[in-house]
N, C-alpha and C positions, 0 to 999 in steps of 0.2 A: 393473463397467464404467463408465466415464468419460466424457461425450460434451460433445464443442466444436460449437457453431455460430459460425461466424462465425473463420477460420483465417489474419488480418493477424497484425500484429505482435505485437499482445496473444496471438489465440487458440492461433497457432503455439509461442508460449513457453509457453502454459498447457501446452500440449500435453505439449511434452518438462518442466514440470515433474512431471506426474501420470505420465508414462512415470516418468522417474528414482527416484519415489515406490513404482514397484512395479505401477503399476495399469495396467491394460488400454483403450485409451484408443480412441476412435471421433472421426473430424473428418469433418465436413459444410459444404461450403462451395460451394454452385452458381456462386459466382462467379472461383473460383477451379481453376486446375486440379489433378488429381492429383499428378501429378508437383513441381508447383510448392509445394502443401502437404507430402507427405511431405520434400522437401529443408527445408523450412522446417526441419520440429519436428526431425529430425533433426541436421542444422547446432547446433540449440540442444543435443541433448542430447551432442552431441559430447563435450563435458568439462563436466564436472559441477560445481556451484556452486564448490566448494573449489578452482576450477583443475586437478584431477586427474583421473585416468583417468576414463574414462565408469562408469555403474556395471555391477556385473558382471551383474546381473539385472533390467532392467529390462522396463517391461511392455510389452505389445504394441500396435504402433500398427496401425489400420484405416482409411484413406480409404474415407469411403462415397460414393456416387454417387445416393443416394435417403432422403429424409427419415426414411423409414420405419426403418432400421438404429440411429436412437435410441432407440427404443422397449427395449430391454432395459437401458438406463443406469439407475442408483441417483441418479446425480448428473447432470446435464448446465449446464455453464459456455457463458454467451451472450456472443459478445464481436464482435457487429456493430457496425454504422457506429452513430454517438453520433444517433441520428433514432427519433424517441419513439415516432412510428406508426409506423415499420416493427419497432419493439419491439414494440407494443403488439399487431400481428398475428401476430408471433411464437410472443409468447408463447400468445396463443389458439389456436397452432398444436400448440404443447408440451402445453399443457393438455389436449386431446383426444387427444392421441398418446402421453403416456407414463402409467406405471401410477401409482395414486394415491400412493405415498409417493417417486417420485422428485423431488428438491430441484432446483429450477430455480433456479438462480444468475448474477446478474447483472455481465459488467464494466465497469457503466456507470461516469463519472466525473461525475456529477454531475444524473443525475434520478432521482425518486423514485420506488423503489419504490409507492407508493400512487396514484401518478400514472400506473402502464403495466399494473397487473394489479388493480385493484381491483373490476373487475364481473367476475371472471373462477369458476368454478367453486370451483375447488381455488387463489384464490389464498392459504392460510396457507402454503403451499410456496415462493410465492417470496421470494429475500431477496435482496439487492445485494452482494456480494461482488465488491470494487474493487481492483484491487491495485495498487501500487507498477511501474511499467512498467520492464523486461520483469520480469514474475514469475519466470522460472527461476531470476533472477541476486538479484533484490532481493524479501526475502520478505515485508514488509508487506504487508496485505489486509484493509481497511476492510470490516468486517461489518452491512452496516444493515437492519435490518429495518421493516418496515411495520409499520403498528399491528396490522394482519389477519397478521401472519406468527406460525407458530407455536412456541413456546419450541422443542419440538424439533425444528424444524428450525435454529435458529440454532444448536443446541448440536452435533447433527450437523456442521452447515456448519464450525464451529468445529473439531471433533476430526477430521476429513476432511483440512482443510487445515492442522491442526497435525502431522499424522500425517506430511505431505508436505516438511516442513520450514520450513512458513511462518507467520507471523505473525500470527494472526489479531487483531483489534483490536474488540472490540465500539462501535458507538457510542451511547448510550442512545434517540436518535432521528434522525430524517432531521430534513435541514436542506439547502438547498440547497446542492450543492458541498461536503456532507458535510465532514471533517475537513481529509484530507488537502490537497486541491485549496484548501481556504482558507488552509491555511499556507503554501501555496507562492505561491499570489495575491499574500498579504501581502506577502510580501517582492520580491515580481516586480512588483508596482506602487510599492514603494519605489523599487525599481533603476532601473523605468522614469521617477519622479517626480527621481530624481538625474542621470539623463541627459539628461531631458527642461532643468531647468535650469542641466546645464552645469555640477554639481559635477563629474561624473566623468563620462569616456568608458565606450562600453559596454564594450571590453576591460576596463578597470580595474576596473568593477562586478563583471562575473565573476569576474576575477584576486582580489578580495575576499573572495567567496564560496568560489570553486578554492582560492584559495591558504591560505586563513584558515581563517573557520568552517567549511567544508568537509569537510576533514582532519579538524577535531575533532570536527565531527558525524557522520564516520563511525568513529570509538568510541565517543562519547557522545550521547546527546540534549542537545538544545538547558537542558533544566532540569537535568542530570547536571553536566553541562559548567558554569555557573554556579555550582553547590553548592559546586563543586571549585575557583572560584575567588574564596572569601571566606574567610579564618580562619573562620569561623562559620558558612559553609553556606549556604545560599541566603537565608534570613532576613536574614544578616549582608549579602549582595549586595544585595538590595532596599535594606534600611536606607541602604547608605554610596553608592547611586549614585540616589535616590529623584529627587532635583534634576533629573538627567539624564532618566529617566523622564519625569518630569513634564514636562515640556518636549517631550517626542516623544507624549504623548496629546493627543485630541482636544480641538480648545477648551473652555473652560470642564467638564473633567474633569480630574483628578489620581491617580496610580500609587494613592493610596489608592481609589479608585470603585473600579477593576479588582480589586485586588489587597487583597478584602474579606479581614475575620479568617477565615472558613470557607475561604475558596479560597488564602490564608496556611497555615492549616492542614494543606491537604489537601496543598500541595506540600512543607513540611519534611515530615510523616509521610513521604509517598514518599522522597525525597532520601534522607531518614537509613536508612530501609530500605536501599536500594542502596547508603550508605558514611556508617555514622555518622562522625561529628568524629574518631572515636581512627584511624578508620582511611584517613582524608583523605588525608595524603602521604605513603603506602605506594602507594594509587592514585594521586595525582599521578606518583608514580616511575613507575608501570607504565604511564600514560597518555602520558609522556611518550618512553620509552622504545616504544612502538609507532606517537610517531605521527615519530619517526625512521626508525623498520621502513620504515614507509608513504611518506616521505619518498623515500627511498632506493628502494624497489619503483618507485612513477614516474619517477623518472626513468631507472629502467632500462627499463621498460616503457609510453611514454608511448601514449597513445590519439591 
């Protein structure tokens, strides 16, 4: 059994992701009414990631009306208001109420684990488990664990939600605003540092982003996508555009400070993993050819 607290936007998509998964699923949300949560998670699992029929078997959903009804969950996902104390009574709620090896899991987007359960009994159980908003649809989910959190439960948390179709992502440790939430700052305070003076409107910045990387970042990753476009592979892109780089780092730094021999290293190895040199524009073909697919899909189906 599965159990939500906290059934917005986040908890309601968690919901129908772990129904679609198979698993029997319990939502608790005093603030929220019954009727109003079950249409939620429902509405989400209407059709299923792939655009297609709902699944044939999915698991059972239970609106509870009393805290107590989580107490039989193996796993339970927290996905309240982003407010640290009312995490941090929360969890000291969970603590006392479920059985000792149920994994309390967090979708906070940006505080630490070590900062909401650390005087807390049983906290090697909790872990931060972020995801990609809405999870049903987008299955990245930031795994971060505390110092006090224990190996297995992240490997748990890891096969749980790998089992459900999604992505789990380790990150070796907390940081504030963990991974995901900093790459998208990054580039969200660019767009805003461009608007702000008057290179681009905000339409155009998006239109940038929509129209552009966008598309290609949803085939590829940001470091895939670059490998693919050097004769030589990501090495060969750093090399012939370094000038450019440089110019976009921080004062008195250069693309070499960043982009030390080790962290060089560790991105060819990747790259070439996922498409050494021989088999470069065989993928270009194929990348290029789906992101027409994808071209073509929107505009028949605009949002």
């Amino acid at each position: 059994m599965i159990g939500i607290v906290g059934c917005g936007l986040i908890g309601s998509s968690w919901a129908a992701a772990f129904l679609r998964g198979g698993h029997d699923v319990v939502v608790f949300d005093p603030a929220v009414d019954g009727q109003t949560l079950r249409e939620r998670t429902v509405h989400r699992l209407s059709v299923d990631a792939s655009g297609g029929a709902p699944p044939s078997a999915p698991g059972r959903l239970t609106v509870a009306d009393a805290f107590d009804a989580l107490s039989g969950c193996a796993y339970v996902q927290e996905s309240i208001a982003e407010d640290a104390s009312a995490k941090r009574a929360l969890f000291s709620q969970l603590d006392r109420a479920l059985a000792t090896e149920t994994i309390v899991a967090s979708s906070t987007s940006a505080l630490c684990m070590s900062d909401l359960a650390a005087d807390l009994p049983g906290r090697a159980r909790f872990v931060v488990a972020h995801p990609a908003t809405p999870p049903h649809a987008l299955p990245c989910v930031e795994i971060v664990p505390a110092p006090f959190t224990a190996e297995e439960i992240v490997m748990r948390t890891e096969a749980l939600l790998s089992g459900i179709g999604q992505t789990p992502v380790r990150l070796a440790h907390e940081m504030p605003g963990f991974a995901m939430n900093r790459l998208q700052g990054a580039l969200l305070l660019e767009m805003i540092d461009l608007v702000r003076e008057g290179v681009v409107t905000p339409g155009g910045a998006d239109a940038l982003i929509r129209d552009g990387f966008g598309m290609r970042w949803a085939l590829l990753g940001p470091l895939e996508a670059v490998h693919l476009n050097a004769p030589g592979g990501i090495n060969d892109y750093f090399t012939r555009y370094r000038a450019m780089f440089d110019g976009f780092c921080p004062d008195g730094t250069r693309l070499d400070d960043l982009l030390t021999p080790q962290t060089r290293a560790a991105l060819q190895e990747y790259c070439l993993a996922e498409t050494p040199l021989s088999q470069a524009q065989a993928r270009r073909d194929r990348r290029d050819d789906a992101l027409a697919a994808l071209r073509a899909w929107r505009a028949e189906r605009a949002v």
